[in-house]
Each structure stands twice: as C-alpha cells, then as structure tokens.
N, C-alpha and C positions, 0 to 999 in steps of 0.2 A: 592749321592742318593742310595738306596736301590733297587736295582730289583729283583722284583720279579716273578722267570724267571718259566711258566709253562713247558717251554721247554727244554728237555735235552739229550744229545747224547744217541742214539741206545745201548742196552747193549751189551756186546759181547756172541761170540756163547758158550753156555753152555754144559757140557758132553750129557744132554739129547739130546738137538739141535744139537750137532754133530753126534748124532746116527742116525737121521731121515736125515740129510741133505746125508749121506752114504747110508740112502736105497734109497732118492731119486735119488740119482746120478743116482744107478745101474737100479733104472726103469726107469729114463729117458734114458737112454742109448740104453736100450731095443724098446723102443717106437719110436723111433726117428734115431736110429743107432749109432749116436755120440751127444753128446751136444757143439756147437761152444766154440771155447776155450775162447772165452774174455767174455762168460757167464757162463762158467765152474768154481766158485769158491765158496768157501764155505759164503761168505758175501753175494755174489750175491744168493745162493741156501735158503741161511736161511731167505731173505726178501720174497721169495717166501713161504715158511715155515708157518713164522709168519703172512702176510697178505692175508694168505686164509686159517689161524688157523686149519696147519697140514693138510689139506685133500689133501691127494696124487692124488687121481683121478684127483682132479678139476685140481689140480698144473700143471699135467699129459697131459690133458687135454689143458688148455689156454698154455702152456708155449711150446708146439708143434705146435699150431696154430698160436702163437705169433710169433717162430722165422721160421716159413713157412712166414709168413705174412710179416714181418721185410726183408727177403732176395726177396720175389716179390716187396718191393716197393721203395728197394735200400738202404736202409737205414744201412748199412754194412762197417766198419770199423772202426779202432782208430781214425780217421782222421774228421769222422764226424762233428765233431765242428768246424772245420774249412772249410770244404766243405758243409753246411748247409743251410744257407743263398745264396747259389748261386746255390743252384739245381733249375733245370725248374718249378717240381711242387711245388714249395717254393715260390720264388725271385716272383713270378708277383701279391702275397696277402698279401707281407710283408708290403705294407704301409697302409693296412686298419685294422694291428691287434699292438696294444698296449702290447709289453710281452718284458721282462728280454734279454739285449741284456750283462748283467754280467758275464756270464756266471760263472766259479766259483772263480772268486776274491775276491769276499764280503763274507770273511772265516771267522768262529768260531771255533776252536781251542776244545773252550770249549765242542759247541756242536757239534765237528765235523759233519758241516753243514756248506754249505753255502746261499747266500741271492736270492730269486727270488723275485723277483715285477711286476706286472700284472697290468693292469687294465681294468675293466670292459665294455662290449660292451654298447657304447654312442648308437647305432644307430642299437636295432636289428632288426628293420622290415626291415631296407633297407640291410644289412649285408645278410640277408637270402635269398636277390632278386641279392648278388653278388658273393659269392659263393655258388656252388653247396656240397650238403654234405659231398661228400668224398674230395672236394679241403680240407675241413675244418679239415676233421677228417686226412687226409694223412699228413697234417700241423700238428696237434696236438699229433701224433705219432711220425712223424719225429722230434719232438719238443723234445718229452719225450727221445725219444732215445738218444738223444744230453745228454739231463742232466744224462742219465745215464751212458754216456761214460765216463762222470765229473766224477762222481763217483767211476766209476771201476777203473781210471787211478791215484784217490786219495790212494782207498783202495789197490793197487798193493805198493804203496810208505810208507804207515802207518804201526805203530808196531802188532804187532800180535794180541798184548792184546785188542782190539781195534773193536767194533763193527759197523757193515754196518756203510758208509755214507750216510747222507740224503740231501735234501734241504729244508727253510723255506719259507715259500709263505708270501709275503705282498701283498693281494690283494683290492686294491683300487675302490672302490663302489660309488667316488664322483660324475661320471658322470651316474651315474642307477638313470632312473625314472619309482622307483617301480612299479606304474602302469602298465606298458608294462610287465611284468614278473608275474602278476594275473594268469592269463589263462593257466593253467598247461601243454593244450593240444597244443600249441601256435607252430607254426616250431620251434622258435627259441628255446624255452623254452626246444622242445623234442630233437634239436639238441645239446644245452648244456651238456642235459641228456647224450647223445651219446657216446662227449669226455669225459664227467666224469666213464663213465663206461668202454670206453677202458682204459684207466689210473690206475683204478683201478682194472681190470682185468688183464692186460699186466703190469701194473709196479707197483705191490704191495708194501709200505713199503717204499717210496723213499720220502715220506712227511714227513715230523717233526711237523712243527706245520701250520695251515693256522692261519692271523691273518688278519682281517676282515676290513681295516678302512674304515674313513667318510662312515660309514653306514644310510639307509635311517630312516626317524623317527619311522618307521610301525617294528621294531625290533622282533615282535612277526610273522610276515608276513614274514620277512627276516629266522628265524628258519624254518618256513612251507616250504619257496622254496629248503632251503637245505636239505630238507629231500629227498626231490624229486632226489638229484642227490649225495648225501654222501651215503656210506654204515656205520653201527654206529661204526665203528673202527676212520672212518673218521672225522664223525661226533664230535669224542671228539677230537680230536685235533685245531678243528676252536675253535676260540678266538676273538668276538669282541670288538673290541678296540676304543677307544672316541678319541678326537682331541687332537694332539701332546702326546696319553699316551705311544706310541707304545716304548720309552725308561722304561719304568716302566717292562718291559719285555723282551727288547734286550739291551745291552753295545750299547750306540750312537755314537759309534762308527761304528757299524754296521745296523746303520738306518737311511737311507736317509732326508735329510734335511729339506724337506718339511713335513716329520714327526714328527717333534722335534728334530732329531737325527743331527749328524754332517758328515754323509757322503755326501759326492758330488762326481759324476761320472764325469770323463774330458775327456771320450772318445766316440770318436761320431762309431755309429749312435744313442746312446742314450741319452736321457736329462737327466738333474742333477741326475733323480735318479733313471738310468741306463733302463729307458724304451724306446723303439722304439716311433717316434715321428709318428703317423698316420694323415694321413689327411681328412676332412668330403667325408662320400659317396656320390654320385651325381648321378643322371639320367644316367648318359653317362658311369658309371660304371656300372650297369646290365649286369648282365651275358646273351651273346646271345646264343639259344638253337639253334640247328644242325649245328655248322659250321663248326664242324669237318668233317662230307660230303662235305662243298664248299670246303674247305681246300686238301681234295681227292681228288675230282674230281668225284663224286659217288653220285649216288641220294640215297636217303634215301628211304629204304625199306618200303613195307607198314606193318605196326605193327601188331603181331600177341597178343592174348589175354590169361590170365590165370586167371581162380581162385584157388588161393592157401591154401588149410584147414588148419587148426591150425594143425602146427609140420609136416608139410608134406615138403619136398625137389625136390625141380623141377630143373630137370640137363637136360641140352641142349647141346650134343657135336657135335660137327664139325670140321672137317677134313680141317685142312689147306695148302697148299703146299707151300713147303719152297719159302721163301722171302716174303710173302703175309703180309697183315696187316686184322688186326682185327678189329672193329667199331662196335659200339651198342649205344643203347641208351634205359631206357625205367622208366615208373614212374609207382606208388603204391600207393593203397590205405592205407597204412598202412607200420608201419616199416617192412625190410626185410632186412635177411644179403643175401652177394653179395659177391662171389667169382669165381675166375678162374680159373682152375689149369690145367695140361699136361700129356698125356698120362694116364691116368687113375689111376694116385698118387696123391690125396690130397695134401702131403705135397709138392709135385712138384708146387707150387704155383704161378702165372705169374699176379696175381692181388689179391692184399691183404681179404682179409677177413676183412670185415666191415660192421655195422649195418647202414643201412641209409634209409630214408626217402627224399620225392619228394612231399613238401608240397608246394616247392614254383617254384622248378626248375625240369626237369628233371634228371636223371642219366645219362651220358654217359662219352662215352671214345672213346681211341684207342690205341691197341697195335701192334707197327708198324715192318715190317722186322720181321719175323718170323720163325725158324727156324718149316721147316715142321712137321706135326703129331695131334696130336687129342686135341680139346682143347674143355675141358667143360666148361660152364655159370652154375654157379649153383643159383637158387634164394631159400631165405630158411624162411619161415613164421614158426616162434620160440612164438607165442603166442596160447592162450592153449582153446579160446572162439570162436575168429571171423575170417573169411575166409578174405584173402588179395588179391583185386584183381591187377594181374599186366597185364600190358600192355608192352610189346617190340620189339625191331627192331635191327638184329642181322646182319652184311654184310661184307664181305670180297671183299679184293680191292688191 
C-alpha cells in the first residue's frame, strides 16, 4: 500500500534559527536570571521560536510564566514520567480521563515522533460537575510536561542533524454526541478551550500532526468547534480520517488495531491501543464544595465581593506565619486567571497561573505548612468588554 503520509519530521535548526534561538537565550537569561537547564537547548528554544512565529516578547513573556508555573505546581524533573501518574493532584482523576498511557514507544524514526491516542469526553455535562477546573487543567499541564520530558530525553540521545521531536495525536471522537458541544458558551466547551490554550501557549511546536477519527456526521460543525480552540498553525495540522483509513497516512505498524493498523499494546493500564481504561461517571462522583474546611477543622469564612473591569488585577496579600496553611475558595462570573506567588516576586510562584472558570463548581484549594511571609492571591479579568464579578473566601489555619 502506498501512504500518503501528510506528516513529516520537524526540520532542523537553520543558520537563521540559530541566530534568534542566541538572542533568545540572552533575553531569557535576563528576564528570568537563569533558564533551567533541561529547558536550556537549542531544539527546545526553537519550538518556542517557531510556535509563536519569532515574537520574542510574547516567548518572553509565556515561557517565564510557564516555568514560574511549572516549578509551583511540581511538575520538575527527568523523572516525571515515571512519578506522574502517582502524584496526589493526578492519581484520584486518572480513571475518569481516557489519554495515551505509551508514552514514547510507539516511535517513528521516520518522523521522529512518537504515537499519542486520546479519546474524547463521553460524558461532559457530568465530567464538569466532577472536576473542578484547575483539577483539569493541572492534569492537562502535568500531562504535557510528561510528553515533553519524552522529548528532551529523545533529542539529548539523537544526531545533531536532526530537528525538535514531536508527538502524533490519534484522537478518537467515537464516543462525542455532537449535540452536547453546539453551545460554544457551554462549561465544558470553555473549559476544553482552556487546556487547548495552555498547550498551545506553554508547549508550542510539540504536535505533528492531530488525526481526527470516527468523526461525527455534521463534519462542517466539527471544523466550526475546532476553530473555537486551534490557533491556525494548529489548525492545519488536524486531518480527518474515515473508518480504518488512518494507515493510508501512518506505517501500521504504528497504528493501533482497532484502526486498521497492526499495533496492539500488552501493557496494562492501557487497552489494546494504549489508552487508559475509564469508567461511567455517577452521582456519587460529584465533586463536594468546601470540605477542604471540614478536612481543617475551620469554618468557612464569610465571602467577600469584587467586581473586576476589563484588564484590571486584583491582588490580595496576606501575611502568613511560618507553618500556617492557606485556604480559599471562590467563583466568577466569568473567566479569570488565578495565581499565587511569595514575597512580592511574581516569579516566586506557590500556585500556578491558570485561566479558569466556576460555571459549574467553585475554585478552591489549599496550601499547607508554610514557610512564613507574604503571600498574594492575585485574580486577573484579561477581557477587554465586560466587568467580572468575583466572589471569595480567603483563611488561614
């Protein structure tokens, strides 16, 4: 059979690209004081490069926020991929999400890439009454970081000649009943939006190609929703694919069985073809709001009020004294990012930076044992029209 393969290994860095990956270095350097070393190389700088089309500032910018973000939420070392799946904020959502348990074994050579396979949320009305948004998006972060540890610990091993590695999405659509995904404005719909925009803000350039199957019949409807959450970089690399063609464009040797292809995975926790095996949401899963206070021992503060103008940043510090814990909780009318940081350094970060929304749960947390000093709540309304009003409850314990 003939493949006809849309997809093809990353090219290597070019004399122009090595010029710009050199001044980014030096201004990241600047900005940030050091850039970690296992994101200090030139593969890793030039996907940055390329998937925000040279603009240093923005690079500047997300890629300081990112590994601020990245070191508050733990997410920090080689080792990742094997300590992953067993971190706390991980291990208690892992059986209600369907994702690539491969991690990089299902190699191409060709396109030095290897195989992800996902599939689609069967159940998002009830999915969004079980985690809370940032369970979601701290999953979906700590997710990506895994696959990029894949990555970095490929390209340390590969010849020089040899550009970034990526990975190939098989994303599996058999269980979406389009209907539920109409409504643009939807929770689940804005929280899709959410992970797709840390991913493509935080890990530019790490997709090859997404390939689309058992898609639903409304295919012109299917385009509209991905517009909503692709940036058009992204946009052209999705490929929908019809039933068993998915070898017509990968070696089946590299495409799970139930694809037409001849791979089969024999390693658990994954089925045949290497995805985590979920089981139906139920009632009794619902996420319960304030029990982080019974869990204390603390009554829940009574909620104070904000409205927040378009682009305006509301910081709330508080003086904690060492060994204390921190708790809050509090919901919006609208999206707002959310962060924490220490002593009055931004990049000192002690709760990641995330967009989130409180359409169906509240926000909350807690950060426990605390080494004394001043820690700000920051809430940040980044739209440019409408006032977001927030509600919150902030207590030390």
């Amino acid at each position: 059979m003939t493949i006809h393969s849309s997809s093809r290994a990353a090219d290597p860095i070019s004399p122009a690209e090595q010029e710009t990956i050199d001044v980014l270095r030096s201004r990241l350097n600047e900005c940030m004081k050091k850039i970690p070393d296992d994101l200090d190389t030139d593969l890793n700088l030039v996907r940055w490069i390329r998937g925000h089309q040279g603009n240093l500032d923005k690079i500047c910018t997300n890629f300081t926020q990112y590994v601020s973000s990245r070191k508050a939420a733990g997410f920090l070392g080689r080792d990742l991929p094997e300590r992953y799946f067993e971190m706390p904020q991980i291990k208690p959502f892992l059986p209600f999400i369907a994702s690539s348990r491969l991690a990089d074994t299902v190699w191409s050579e060709e396109h030095n890439a290897f195989m992800f396979v996902e599939r689609a949320w069967a159940q998002p009305k009830e999915f969004i009454k079980t985690f809370k948004a940032s369970d979601y998006l701290i999953h979906c972060f700590g997710y990506s970081e895994l696959l990029l540890q894949l990555m970095l610990e490929r390209e340390r091993k590969q010849s020089k000649d040899r550009g970034p590695v990526q990975f190939i999405v098989i994303f599996d659509l058999a269980t979406v009943n389009i209907t539920d995904y109409v409504n643009p404005l939807s929770g689940y719909m804005k929280l899709w939006q959410l992970r797709s925009e840390l991913w493509q803000e935080w890990y530019p350039e790490v997709v090859q190609r997404i390939y689309l199957l058992n898609p639903p019949r409304l295919v012109s409807l299917l385009w509209k929703i991905a517009r909503l959450f692709l940036n058009e970089n992204n946009l052209r690399r999705m490929e929908i694919v019809g039933d068993n063609d998915m070898t017509k464009y990968m070696n089946s040797k590299f495409v799970p069985k139930e694809y037409g292809g001849d791979f089969v995975n024999k390693d658990m926790p994954g089925d045949e073809s290497g995805v985590s095996i979920r089981r139906k949401i139920t009632a009794a899963d619902y996420y319960q709001a304030y029990q982080h206070y019974v869990v204390r021992g603390v009554q829940r503060p009574k909620p104070a009020k904000k409205d927040l103008l378009p682009g305006e940043h509301f910081t709330i510090p508080i003086i904690v004294p060492d060994g204390k814990s921190l708790l809050w909780d509090f919901v919006s009318s609208g999206e707002i990012e959310f962060y924490i940081y220490k002593d009055k350094d931004e990049q000192q970060l002690v709760y990641p930076r995330l967009r989130l929304i409180t359409s169906k749960l509240p926000e909350e947390g807690t950060l426990p044992n605390l080494s004394g000093g001043e820690y700000s709540f920051v809430f940040v309304n980044h739209g440019s029209f409408f006032t977001t009003k927030l509600e919150y409850a902030i207590t030390i314990a």
